[in-house]
C-alpha positions as CSV (number, residue, x, y, z in Angstrom):
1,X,67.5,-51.7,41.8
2,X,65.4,-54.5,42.4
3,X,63.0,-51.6,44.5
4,X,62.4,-49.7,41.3
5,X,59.7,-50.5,38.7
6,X,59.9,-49.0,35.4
7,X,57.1,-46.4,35.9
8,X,59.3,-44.1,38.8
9,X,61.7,-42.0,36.7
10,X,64.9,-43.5,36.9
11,X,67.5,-41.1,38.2
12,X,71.7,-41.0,36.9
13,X,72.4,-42.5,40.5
14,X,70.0,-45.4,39.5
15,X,72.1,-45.7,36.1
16,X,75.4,-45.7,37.9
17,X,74.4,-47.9,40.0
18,X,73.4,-50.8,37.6
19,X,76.4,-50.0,35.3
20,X,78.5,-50.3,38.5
21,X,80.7,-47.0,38.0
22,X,80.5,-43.9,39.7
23,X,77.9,-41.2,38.9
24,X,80.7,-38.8,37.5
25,X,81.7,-41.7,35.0
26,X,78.0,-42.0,34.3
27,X,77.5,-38.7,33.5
28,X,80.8,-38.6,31.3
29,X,79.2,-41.7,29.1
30,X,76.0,-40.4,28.5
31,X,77.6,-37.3,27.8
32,X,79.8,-38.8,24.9
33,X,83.2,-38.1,26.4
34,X,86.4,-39.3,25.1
35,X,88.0,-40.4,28.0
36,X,85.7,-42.9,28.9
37,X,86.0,-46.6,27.6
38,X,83.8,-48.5,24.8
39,X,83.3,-51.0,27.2
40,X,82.2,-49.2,30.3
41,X,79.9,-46.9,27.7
42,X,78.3,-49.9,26.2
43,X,77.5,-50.6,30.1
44,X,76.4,-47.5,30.6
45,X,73.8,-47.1,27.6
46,X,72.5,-50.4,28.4
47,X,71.4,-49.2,32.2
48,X,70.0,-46.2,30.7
49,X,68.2,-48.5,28.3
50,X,67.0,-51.1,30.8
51,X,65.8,-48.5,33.5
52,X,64.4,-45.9,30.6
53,X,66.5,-43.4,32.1
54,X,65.8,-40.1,30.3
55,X,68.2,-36.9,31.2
56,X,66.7,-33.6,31.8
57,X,69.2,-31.8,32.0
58,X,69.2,-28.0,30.2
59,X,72.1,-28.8,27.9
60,X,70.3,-32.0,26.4
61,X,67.0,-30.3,26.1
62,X,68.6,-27.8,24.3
63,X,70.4,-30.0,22.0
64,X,66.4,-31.9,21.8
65,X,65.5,-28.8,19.7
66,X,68.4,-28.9,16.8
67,X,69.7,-32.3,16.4
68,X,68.3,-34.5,13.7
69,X,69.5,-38.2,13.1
70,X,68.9,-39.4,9.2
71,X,69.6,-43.3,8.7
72,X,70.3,-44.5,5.3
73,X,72.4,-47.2,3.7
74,X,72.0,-46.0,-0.3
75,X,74.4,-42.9,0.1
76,X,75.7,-43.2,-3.8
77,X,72.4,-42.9,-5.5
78,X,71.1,-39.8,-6.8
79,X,67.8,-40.2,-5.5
80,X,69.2,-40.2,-2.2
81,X,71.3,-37.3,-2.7
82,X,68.6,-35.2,-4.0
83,X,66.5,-36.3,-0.7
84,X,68.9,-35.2,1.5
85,X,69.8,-31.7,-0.2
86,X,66.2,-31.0,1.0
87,X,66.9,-32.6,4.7
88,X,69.8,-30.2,5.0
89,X,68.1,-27.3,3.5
90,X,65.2,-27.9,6.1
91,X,67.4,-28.6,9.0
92,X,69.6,-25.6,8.3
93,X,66.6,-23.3,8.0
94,X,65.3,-24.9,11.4
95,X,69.1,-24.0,12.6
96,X,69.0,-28.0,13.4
97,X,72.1,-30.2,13.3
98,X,71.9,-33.4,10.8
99,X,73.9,-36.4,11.5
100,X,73.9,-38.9,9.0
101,X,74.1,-42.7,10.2
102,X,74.1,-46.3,8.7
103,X,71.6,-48.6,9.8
104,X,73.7,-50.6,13.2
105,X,74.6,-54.3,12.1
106,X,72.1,-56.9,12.2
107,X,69.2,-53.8,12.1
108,X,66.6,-56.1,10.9
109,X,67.3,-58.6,13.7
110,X,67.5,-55.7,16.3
111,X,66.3,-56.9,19.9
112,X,64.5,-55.3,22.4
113,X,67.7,-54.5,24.3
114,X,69.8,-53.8,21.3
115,X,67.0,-51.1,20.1
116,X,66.5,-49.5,23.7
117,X,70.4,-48.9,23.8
118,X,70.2,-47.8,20.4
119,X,67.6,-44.8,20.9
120,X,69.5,-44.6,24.1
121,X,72.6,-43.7,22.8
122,X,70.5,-41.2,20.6
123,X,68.9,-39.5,23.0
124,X,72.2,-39.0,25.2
125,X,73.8,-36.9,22.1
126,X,70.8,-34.5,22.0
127,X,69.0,-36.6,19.4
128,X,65.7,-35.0,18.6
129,X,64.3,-37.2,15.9
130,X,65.3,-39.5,13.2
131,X,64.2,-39.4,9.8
132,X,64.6,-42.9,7.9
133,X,65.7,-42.8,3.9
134,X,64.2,-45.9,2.7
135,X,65.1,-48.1,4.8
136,X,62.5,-50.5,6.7
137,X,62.7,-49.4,11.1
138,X,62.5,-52.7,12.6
139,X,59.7,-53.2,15.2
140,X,61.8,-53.6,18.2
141,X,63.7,-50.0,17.0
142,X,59.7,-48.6,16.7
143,X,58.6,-49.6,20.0
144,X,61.5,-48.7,21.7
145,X,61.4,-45.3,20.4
146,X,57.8,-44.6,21.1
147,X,58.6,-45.9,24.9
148,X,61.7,-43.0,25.5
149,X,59.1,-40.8,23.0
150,X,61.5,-40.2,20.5
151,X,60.2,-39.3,17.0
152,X,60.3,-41.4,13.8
153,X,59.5,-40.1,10.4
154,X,60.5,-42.4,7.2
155,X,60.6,-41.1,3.6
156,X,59.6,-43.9,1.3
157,X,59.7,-46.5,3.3
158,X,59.4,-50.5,2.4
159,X,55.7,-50.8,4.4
160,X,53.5,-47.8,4.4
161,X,50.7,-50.4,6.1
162,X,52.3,-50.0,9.2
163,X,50.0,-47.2,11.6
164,X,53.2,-46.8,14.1
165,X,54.9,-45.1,11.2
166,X,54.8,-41.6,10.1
167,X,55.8,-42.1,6.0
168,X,56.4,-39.5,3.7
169,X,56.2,-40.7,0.1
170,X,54.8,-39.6,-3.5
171,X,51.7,-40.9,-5.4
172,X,53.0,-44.1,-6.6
173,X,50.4,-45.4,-7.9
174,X,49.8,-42.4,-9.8
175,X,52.9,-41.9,-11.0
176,X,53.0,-45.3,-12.3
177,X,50.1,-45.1,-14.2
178,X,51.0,-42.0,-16.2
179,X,54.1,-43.5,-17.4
180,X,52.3,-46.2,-18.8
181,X,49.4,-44.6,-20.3
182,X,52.0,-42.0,-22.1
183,X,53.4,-44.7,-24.0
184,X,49.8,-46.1,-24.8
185,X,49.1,-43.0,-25.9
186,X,52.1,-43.5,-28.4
187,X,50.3,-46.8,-30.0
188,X,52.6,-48.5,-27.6
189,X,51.1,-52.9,-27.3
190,X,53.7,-54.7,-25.9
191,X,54.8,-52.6,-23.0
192,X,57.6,-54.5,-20.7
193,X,58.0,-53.7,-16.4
194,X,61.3,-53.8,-15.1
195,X,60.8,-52.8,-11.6
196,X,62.6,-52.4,-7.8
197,X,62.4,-55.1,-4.9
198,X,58.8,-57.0,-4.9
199,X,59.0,-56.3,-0.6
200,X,59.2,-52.6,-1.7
201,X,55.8,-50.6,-1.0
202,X,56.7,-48.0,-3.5
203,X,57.7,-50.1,-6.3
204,X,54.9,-52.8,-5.7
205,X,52.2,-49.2,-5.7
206,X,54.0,-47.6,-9.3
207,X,53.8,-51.3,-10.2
208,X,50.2,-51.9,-9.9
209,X,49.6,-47.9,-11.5
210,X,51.0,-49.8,-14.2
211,X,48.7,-52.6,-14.5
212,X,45.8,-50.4,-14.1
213,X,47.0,-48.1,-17.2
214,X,47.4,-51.7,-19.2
215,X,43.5,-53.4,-17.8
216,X,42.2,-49.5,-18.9
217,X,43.3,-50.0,-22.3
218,X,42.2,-53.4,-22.4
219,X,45.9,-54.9,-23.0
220,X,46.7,-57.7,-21.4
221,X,49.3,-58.6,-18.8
222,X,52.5,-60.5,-20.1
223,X,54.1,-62.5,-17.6
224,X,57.7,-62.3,-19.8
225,X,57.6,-58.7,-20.1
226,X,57.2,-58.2,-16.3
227,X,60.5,-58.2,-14.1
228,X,61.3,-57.0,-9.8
229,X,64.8,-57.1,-8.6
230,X,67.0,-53.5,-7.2
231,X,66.9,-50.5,-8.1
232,X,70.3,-50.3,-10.0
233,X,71.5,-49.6,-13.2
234,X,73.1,-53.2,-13.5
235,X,69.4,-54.7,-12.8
236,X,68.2,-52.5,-16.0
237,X,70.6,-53.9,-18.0
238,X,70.6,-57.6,-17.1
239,X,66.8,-57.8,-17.3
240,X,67.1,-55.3,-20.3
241,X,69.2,-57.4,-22.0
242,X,66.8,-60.5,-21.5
243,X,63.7,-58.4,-22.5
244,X,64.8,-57.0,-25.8
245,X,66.1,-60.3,-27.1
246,X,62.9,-62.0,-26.8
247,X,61.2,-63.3,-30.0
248,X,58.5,-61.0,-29.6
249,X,60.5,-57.9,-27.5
250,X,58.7,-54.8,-26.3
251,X,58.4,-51.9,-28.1
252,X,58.0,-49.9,-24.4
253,X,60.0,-50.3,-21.1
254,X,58.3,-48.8,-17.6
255,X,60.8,-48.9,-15.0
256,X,60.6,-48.3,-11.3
257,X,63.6,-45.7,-11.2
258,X,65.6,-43.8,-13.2
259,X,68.7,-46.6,-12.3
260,X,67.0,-49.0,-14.1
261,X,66.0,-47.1,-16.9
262,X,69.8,-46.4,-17.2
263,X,70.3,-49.8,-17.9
264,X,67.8,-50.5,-20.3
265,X,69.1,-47.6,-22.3
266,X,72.5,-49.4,-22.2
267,X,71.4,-52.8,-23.5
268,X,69.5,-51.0,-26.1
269,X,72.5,-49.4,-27.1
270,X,74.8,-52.5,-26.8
271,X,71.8,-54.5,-29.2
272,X,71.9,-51.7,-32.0
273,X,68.3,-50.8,-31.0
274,X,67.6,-47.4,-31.7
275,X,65.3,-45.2,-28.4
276,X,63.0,-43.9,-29.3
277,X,63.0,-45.0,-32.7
278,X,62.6,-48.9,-31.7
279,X,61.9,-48.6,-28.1
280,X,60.7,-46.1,-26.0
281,X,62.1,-46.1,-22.1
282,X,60.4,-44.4,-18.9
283,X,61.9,-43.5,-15.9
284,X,60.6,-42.6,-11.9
285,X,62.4,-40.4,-9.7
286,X,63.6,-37.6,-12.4
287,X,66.8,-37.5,-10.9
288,X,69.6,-35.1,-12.5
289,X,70.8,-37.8,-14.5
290,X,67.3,-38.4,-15.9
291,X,68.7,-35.4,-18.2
292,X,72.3,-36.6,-18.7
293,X,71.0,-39.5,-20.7
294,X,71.2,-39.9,-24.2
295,X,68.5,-39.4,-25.4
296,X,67.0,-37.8,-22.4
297,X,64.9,-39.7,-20.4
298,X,61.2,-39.4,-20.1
299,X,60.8,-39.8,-16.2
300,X,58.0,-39.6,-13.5
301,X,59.3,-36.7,-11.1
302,X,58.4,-37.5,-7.6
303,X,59.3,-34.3,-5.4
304,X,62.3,-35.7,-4.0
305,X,64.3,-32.7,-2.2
306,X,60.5,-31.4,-1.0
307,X,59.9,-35.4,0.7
308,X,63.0,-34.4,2.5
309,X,61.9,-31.0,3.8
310,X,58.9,-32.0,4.8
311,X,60.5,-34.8,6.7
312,X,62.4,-32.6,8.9
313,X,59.4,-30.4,9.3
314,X,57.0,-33.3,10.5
315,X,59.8,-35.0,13.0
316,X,60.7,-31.9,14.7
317,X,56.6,-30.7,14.9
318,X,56.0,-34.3,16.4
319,X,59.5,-33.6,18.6
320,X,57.7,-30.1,20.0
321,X,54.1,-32.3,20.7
322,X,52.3,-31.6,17.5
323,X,51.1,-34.6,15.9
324,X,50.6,-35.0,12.0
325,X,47.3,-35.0,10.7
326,X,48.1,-38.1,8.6
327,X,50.4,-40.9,9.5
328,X,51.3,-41.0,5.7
329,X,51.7,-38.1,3.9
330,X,52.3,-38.1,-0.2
331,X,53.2,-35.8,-2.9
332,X,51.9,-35.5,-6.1
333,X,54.1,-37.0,-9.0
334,X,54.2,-35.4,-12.5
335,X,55.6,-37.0,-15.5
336,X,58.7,-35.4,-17.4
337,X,58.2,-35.9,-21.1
338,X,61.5,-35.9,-22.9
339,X,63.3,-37.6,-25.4
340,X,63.4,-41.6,-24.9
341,X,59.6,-41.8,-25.6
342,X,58.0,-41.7,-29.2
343,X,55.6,-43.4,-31.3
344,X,55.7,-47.2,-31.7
């Protein structure tokens, strides 16, 4: 192969070749057949990725056109179960398949070769595109899927500064402003932020909406009434906990998601402090369980099943050639007044 640069198209002989198997066990690898090893595949996928082999074949280019790849690693959350009600609704009306797939091991420390055999392997089962569910797409994954043009949408993803990326959020900032200014708007003063990962784009942007609602109303920023860790429900209670036994606790919680808003409702309850009576809690998400709650939680609604639709929509546009007019595309947030917010 040593004759071959990487611009001429690589042919299955060329792969088979470099693997060292024949071209009918070639063919049966890239094809996903049973009957051929784990080790000889992994050979396989790794010619394809080395040469930048891409099939042409009528049976993958059919596939190209209805199979959709969504990696996420946060299955259990509701958030992520609401998103991907509106991948599958999108995908079935596009008559597309949707696999689902956990990030590979190591995915942040993905190498050049790792990520080529990756999007190989992809592209040999009729991938089309992949959508990513908040999970960061390492560099080495990005590049290699833009070199074997292979399509890469994220929904909420952990860097939206990133121009290789086509995001589709909601209006963080926005949303995390309104929150905060509701509870102003209740005579709310000391108004505590319990929020998701400080590396997270969309917490850090609801995060900041909140600051701007407190320097608008000329409040000032307390240092012990601010708080970033995960989006969970056992963050919200830890940090809940530590809040509301402070000399001088909050009379208001903003959290980043509904999780964590969960929690503070639960050390609220566990410190015989009444909501919305002695504290009033926001959510972000509106998730179902946003109305489960007791009392029902006041939460910002980001369009969460309509992020997913329009996911699958932009990744297979972008799949047929048609480019997005935006490389981040948001939707508006709205806030969900309920029960957990009242007058200080």
């Amino acid at each position: 192969m040593s004759g071959r640069s990487r611009s001429e198209r690589a042919t299955l002989a060329d792969v088979a070749r470099l693997a060292g198997v024949s071209p009918a066990t070639a063919s049966k690898a890239l094809n996903g057949r049973s009957d051929v090893g784990p080790g000889t595949r992994d050979l396989v996928l790794a010619a394809i990725a080395e040469l930048g082999y891409k099939p042409t074949t009528a049976r993958r280019d059919l596939q190209r056109e209805r199979t959709l790849v969504t990696v996420l690693d946060i299955v259990e959350s509701r958030y992520a179960g609401t998103v991907l009600q509106g991948i599958l609704v999108a995908a079935t009306a596009a008559q597309a398949e949707l696999l689902l797939r956990l990030p590979p091991p190591d995915w942040t420390g993905t190498t050049g070769t790792a990520a080529r055999a990756w999007v190989a392997e992809l592209q040999a089962s009729g991938v089309a595109g992949v959508v990513a569910l908040a999970v960061a797409v390492p560099d080495s994954v990005l590049v290699a899927a833009e070199e074997a043009e292979l399509p890469v949408v994220t929904i909420d993803p952990i860097d939206t500064t990133d121009s290789r990326v086509v995001s589709i959020g909601s209006t963080n900032w926005a949303g995390g402003r309104s929150a905060t200014e509701h509870v102003i708007g209740l005579g709310h003063r000391r108004i505590g932020w319990i929020g998701g990962p400080l590396g997270s784009a969309p917490s850090a942007e609801r995060f900041h909406g909140y600051q701007a609602a407190l320097h608008a109303a000329g409040l000032t920023l307390e240092r012990a009434l601010i708080r970033h860790d995960a989006f969970s429900v056992e963050a919200g209670l830890r940090h809940g906990r530590e809040m509301l036994a402070l000399a001088e606790r909050p009379t208001a919680i903003v959290a980043g998601n509904d999780e964590i808003a969960v929690g503070v409702l639960a050390a609220a309850r566990e410190l015989g402090i009444a909501v919305p009576a002695e504290l009033s809690v926001t959510g972000f998400d509106d998730t179902p369980q946003a109305q489960w709650t007791t009392p029902r939680l006041t939460s910002v609604g980001q369009p969460l099943a309509g992020m997913g639709r329009m996911a699958v929509e932009t990744v297979l546009g972008m799949a047929g050639g048609v480019q997005p007019a935006s490389r981040h595309l948001e939707l508006a947030t709205t806030l969900n007044v309920r029960d957990s917010t009242g007058p200080a």
